[in-house]
C-alpha positions as CSV (number, residue, x, y, z in Angstrom):
1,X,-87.7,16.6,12.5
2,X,-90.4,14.8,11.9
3,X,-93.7,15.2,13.9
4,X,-94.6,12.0,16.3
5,X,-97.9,10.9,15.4
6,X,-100.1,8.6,17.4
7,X,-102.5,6.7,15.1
8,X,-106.0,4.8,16.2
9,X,-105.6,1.6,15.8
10,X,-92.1,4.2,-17.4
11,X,-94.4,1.6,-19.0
12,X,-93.6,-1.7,-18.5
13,X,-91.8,-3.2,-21.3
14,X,-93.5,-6.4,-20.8
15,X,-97.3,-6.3,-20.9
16,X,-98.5,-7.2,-16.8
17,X,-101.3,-9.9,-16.8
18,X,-104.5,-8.6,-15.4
19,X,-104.8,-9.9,-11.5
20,X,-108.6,-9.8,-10.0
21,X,-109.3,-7.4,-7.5
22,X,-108.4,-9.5,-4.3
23,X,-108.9,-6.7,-2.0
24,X,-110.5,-4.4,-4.1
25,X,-114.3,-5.0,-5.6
26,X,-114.2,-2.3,-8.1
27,X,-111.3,-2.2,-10.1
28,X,-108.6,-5.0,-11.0
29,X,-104.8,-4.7,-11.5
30,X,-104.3,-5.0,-15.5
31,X,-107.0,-3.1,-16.0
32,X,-107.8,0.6,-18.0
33,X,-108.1,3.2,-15.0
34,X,-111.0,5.2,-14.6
35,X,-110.6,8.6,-15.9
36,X,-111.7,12.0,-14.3
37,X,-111.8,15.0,-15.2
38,X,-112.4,18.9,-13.8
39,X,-112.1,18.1,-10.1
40,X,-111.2,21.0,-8.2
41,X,-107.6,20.8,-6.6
42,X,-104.6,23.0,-5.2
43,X,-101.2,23.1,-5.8
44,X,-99.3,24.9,-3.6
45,X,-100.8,28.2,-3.2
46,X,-102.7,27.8,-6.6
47,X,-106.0,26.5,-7.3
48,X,-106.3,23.8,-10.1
49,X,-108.2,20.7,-10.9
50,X,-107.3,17.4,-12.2
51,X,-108.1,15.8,-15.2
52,X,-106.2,12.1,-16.1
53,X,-105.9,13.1,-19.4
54,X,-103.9,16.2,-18.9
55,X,-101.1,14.0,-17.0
56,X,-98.1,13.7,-19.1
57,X,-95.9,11.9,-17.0
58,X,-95.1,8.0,-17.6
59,X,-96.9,7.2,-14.2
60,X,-99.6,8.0,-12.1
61,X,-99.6,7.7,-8.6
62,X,-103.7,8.2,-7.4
63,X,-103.7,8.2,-3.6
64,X,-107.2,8.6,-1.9
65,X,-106.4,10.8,1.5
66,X,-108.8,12.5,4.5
67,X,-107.3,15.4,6.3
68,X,-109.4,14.3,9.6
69,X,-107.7,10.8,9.6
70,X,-105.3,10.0,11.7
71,X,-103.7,7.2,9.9
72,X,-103.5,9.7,6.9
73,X,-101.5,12.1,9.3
74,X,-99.4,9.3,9.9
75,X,-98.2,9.3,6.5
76,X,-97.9,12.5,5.5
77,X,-94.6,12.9,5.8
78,X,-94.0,9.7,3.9
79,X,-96.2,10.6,0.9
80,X,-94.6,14.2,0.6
81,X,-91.2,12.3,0.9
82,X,-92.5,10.2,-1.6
83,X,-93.5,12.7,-4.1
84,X,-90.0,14.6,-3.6
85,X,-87.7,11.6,-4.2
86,X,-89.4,10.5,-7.5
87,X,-90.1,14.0,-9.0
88,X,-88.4,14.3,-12.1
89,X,-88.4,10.4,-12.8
90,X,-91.4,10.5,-14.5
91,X,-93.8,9.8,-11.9
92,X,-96.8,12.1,-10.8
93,X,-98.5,11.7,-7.7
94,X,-102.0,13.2,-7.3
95,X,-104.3,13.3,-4.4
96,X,-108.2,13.2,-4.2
97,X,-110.3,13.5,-0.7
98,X,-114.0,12.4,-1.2
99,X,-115.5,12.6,2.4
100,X,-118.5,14.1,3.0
101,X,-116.2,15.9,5.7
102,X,-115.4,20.2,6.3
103,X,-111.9,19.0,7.2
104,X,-111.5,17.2,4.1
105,X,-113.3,20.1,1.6
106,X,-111.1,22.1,-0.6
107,X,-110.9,24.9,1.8
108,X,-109.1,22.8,4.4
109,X,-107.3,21.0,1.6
110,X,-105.9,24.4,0.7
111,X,-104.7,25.0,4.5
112,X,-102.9,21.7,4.8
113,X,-101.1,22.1,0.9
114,X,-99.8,25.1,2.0
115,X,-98.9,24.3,5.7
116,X,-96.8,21.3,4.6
117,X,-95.6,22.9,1.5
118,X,-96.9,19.5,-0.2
119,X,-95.1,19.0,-3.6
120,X,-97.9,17.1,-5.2
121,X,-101.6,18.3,-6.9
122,X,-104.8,17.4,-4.0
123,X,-108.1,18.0,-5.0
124,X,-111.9,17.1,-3.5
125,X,-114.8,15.1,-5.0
126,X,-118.2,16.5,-3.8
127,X,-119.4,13.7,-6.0
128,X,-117.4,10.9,-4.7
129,X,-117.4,9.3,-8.0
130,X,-113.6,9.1,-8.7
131,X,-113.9,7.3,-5.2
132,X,-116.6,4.9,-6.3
133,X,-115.1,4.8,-9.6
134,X,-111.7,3.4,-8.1
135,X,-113.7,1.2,-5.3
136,X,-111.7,3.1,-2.7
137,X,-112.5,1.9,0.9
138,X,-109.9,3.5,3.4
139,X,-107.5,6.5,3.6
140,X,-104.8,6.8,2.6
141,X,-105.1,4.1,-0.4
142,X,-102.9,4.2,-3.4
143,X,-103.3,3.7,-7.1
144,X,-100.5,3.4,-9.5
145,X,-101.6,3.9,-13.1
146,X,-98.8,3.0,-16.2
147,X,-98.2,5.0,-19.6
148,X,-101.5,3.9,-21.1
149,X,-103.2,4.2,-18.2
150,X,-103.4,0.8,-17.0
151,X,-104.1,-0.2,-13.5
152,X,-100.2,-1.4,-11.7
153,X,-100.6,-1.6,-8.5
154,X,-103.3,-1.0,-5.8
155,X,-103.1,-1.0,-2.3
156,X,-101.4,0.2,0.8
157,X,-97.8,2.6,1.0
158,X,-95.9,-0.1,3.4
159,X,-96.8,-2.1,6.1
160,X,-97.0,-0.2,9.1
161,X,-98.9,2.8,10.2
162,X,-95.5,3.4,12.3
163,X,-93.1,4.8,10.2
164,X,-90.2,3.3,12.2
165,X,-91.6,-0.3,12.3
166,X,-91.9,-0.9,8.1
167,X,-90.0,-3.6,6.4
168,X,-92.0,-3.8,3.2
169,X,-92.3,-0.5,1.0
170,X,-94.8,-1.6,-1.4
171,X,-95.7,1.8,-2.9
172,X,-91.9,2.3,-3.4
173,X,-91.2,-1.8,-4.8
174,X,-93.8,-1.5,-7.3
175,X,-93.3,2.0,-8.9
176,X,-88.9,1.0,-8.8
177,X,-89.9,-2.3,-10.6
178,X,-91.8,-0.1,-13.3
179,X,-89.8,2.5,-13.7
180,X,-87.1,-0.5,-14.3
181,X,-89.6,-2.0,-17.0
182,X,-90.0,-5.2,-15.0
183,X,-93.4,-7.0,-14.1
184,X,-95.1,-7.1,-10.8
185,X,-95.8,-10.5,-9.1
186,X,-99.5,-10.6,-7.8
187,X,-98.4,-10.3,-4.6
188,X,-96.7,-7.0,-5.5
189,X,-98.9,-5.7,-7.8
190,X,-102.2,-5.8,-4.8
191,X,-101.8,-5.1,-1.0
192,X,-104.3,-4.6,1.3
193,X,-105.7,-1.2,1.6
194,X,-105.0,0.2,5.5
195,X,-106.2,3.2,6.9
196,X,-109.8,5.0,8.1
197,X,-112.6,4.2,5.9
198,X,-114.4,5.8,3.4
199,X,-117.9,6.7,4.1
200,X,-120.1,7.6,0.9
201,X,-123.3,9.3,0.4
202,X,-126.6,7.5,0.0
């Protein structure tokens, strides 16, 4: 049963257009991703890192989280649902937290993984550049990168923090229309981010 949780407020066979950023300042749908490499992450009880280049699956799914936000614990359930019902399909969701934060350090990271038995690779930026890199601005924000890397989709999971009020899935939409070799509309292929924002160092 689900935990109630009171919040504060393949490659595309046909080559996607590039959209500008609408929401985002940073980065723009169409575009290369921004690689990383060696950041220090956990995978169930295992310690790891990330590094883009390593990722053989046909997708990417890059979503920015914060273990102290409460719109991010609103969706945790979703995101580790998520990760379970495309496993398999191709499809590799990763997480990063960037916060200057002890709740959102790898320590804590490691707590939470193991806790929720979280089927998917999370790992912390001391640097925040992979944050900067990706213009993230709130938590949880999500990235979906294609076969070449490529930039799909941007933006938020669905449209409500309240898991029994969503009609749109966008996460879900855009990675099914992939996976399905079709092309994103620019309405589906950039949502605006929701969530707690990111704070980065001076």
């Amino acid at each position: 049963m689900r935990k109630l949780v009171l919040t504060l407020a393949g490659l595309a066979l046909i080559a996607s257009p590039a959209y500008a950023g609408k929401f985002n300042k940073s980065v723009s749908v169409g575009e290369k991703a921004p690689t990383f490499a060696g950041i220090p992450a956990v995978i169930g009880d295992q310690d790891a890192s990330l590094t883009l280049s390593d990722i053989k699956e046909d997708f990417v799914v890059l979503v920015f989280l914060a273990n102290h936000c409460p719109v991010v614990r609103a969706y945790d359930d979703r995101i580790i649902d998520f990760a379970n019902d495309y496993k398999g399909k191709g499809v590799k969701v990763v997480a990063v937290a960037v916060q200057d934060n002890d709740q959102d350090r790898l320590p804590a990271i490691k707590t939470k993984v193991k806790s929720q038995n979280a089927p998917y690779v999370y790992g912390y930026d001391e640097t925040q550049a992979i944050g900067k890199a990706y213009g993230a601005t709130n938590t949880p924000q999500f990235f979906v990168l294609d076969k070449t890397r490529t930039i799909r989709y941007m933006g938020a999971m669905d449209d409500s923090q309240a898991e029994n009020k969503v009609t749109k899935k966008f996460l879900r939409t855009a990675v099914d229309k992939l996976l399905a070799g079709e092309t994103l509309t620019p309405d589906e292929a950039e949502t605006r981010p929701v969530g707690c924002g990111v704070s980065y160092k001076k």
